[in-house]
C-alpha positions as CSV (number, residue, x, y, z in Angstrom):
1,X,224.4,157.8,-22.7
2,X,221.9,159.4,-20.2
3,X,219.1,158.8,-18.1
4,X,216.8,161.8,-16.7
5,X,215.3,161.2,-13.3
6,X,212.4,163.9,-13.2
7,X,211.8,165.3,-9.5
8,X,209.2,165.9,-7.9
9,X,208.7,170.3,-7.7
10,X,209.2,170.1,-4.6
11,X,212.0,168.0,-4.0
12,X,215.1,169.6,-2.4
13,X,217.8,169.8,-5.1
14,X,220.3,169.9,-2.3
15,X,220.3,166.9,-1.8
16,X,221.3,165.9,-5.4
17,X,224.0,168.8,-4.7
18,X,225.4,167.2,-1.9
19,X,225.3,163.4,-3.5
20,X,227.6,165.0,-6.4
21,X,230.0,166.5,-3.9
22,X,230.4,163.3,-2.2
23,X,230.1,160.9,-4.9
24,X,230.9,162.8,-7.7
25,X,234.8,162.4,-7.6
26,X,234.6,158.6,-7.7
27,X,234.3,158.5,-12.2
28,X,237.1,160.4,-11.9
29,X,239.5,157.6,-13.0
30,X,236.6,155.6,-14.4
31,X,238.3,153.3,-16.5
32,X,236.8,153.3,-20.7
33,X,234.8,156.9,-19.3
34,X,235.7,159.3,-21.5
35,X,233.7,161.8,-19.6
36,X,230.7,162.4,-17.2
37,X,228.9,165.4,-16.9
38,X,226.8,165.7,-13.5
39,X,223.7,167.8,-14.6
40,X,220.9,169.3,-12.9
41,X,217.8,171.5,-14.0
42,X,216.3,173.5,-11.1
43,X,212.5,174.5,-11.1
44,X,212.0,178.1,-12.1
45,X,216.0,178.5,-12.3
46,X,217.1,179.8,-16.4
47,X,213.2,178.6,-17.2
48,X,213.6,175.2,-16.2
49,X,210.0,173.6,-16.0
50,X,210.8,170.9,-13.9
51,X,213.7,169.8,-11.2
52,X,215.7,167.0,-12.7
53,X,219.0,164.8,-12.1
54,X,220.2,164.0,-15.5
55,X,224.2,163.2,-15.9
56,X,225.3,162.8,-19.6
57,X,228.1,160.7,-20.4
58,X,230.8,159.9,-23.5
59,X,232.4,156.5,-23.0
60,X,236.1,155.8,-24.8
61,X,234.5,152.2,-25.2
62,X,231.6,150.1,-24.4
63,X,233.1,148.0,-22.2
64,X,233.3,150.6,-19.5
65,X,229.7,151.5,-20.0
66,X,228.7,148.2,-19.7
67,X,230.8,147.9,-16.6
68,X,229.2,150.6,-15.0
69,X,225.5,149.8,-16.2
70,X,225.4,146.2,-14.5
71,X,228.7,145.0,-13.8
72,X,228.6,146.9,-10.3
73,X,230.7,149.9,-11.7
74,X,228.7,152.6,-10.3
75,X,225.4,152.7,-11.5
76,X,223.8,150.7,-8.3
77,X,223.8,153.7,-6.4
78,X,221.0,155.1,-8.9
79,X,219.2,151.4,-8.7
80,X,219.4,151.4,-4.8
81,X,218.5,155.5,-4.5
82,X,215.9,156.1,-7.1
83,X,214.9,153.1,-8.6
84,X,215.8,151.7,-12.2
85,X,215.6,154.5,-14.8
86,X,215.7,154.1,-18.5
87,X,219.0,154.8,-19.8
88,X,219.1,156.4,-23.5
89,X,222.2,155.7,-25.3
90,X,223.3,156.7,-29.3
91,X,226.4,155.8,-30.8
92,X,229.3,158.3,-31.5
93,X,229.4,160.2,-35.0
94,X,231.9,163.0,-34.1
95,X,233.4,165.2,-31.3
96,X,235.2,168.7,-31.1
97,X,236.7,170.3,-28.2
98,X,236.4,173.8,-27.7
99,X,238.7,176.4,-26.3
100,X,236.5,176.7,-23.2
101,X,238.3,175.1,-19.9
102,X,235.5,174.8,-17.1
103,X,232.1,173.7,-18.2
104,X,229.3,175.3,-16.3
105,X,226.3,174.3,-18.0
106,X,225.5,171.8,-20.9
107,X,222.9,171.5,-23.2
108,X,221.0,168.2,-25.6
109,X,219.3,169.1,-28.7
110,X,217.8,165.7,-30.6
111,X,216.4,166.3,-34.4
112,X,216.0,163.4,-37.2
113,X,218.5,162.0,-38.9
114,X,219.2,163.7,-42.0
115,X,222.5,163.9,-44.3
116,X,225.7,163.9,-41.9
117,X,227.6,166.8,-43.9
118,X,225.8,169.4,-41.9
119,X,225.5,168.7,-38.5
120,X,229.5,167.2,-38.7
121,X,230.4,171.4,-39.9
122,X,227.9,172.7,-37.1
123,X,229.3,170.6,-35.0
124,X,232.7,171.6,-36.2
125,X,231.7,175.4,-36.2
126,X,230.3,175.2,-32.6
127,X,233.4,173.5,-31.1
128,X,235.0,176.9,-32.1
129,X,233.6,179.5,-29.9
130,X,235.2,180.5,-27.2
131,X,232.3,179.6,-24.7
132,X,232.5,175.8,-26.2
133,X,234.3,173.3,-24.1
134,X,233.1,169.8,-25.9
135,X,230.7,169.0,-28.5
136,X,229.7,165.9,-29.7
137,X,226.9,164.2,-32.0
138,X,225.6,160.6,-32.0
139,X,222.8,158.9,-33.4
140,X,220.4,156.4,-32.0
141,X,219.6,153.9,-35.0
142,X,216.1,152.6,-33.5
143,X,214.9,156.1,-33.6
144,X,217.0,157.4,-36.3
145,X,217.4,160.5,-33.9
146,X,220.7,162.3,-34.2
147,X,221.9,163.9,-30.4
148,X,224.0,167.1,-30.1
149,X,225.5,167.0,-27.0
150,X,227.1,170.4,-25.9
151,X,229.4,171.8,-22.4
152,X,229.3,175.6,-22.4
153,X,231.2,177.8,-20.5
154,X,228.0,179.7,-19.1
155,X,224.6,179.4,-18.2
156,X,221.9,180.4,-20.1
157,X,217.7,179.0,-21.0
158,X,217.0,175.7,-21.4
159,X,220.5,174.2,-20.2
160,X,221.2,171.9,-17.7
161,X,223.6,173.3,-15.0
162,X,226.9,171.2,-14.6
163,X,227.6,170.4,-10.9
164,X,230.6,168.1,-11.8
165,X,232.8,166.8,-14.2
166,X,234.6,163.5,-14.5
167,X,236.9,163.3,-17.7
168,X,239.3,160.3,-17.1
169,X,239.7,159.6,-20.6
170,X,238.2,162.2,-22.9
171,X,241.5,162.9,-24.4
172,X,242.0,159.3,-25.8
173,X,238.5,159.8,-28.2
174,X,239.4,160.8,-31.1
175,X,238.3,164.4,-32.8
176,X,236.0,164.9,-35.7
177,X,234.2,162.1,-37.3
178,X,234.4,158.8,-35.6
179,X,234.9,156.2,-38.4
């Protein structure tokens, strides 16, 4: 699941910095997250085109996301702050973890669905570098868009930086394929 709020240029991104140090620590135990990745993208900073607030999250089970979205779990704070934004969600195909220990950027590549073989071995060879910390695929069956999710130990163009990371119950999805 994620939902991009788009800033405007010159919006101080310190103050989404400062609403993820203060609020950021309360998905920690988030009961059915599996995890929550607090991303920004900064004007100008690794070519980022635009300033944007966009977390990404992996839920152990609907329930919690549902619990979140509109049964007062959390998401309010977004409703009351910035309005209702459009929340994009795809249903799990696979994860991998990777060696990696402390996420510092992320990154969300869509593409059509095609045959699964592939993308479940990318996603498997990914998950084995050392800079990898999770990967994880899904597909969104309106669209028939397949979503690579992907935390990486570093920086680099075109990913999203991660300012926090909630991971109550990432342990308790299971690894490779979902089904």
């Amino acid at each position: 699941m994620q939902y991009e709020l788009t800033l405007p240029a010159d919006y101080d991104m310190g103050i989404i910095h400062h609403r993820v140090a203060t609020r950021g620590h309360r998905t920690d135990a988030f009961p059915g997250l599996g995890l929550k990745a607090y991303l920004v993208r900064e004007r100008g900073v690794h070519g980022s085109p635009v300033n944007q607030y966009a977390p990404f999250y992996l839920w152990h089970d609907t329930g919690g996301m549902a619990r979140f979205l509109v049964g007062g779990g959390g998401f309010q704070g977004i409703v009351d702050d910035f309005g209702r934004p459009p929340v994009r969600h795809w249903t799990g195909i696979a994860l991998q973890r990777g060696p990696a220990r402390q996420p510092r950027a992320a990154s969300r590549e869509t593409t059509p669905f095609t045959e699964l073989g592939d993308h479940l071995e990318q996603l498997a060879d990914l998950a084995r570098r050392d800079d990898v910390h999770t990967a994880a695929l899904g597909v969104d069956p309106y669209s028939w868009e397949l979503v690579r999710f992907t935390l990486w130990a570093h920086p680099g163009p075109g990913r999203y930086e991660v300012l926090h990371l909630s991971s109550p119950h990432l342990d308790e999805i299971p690894r490779g394929r979902l089904w």
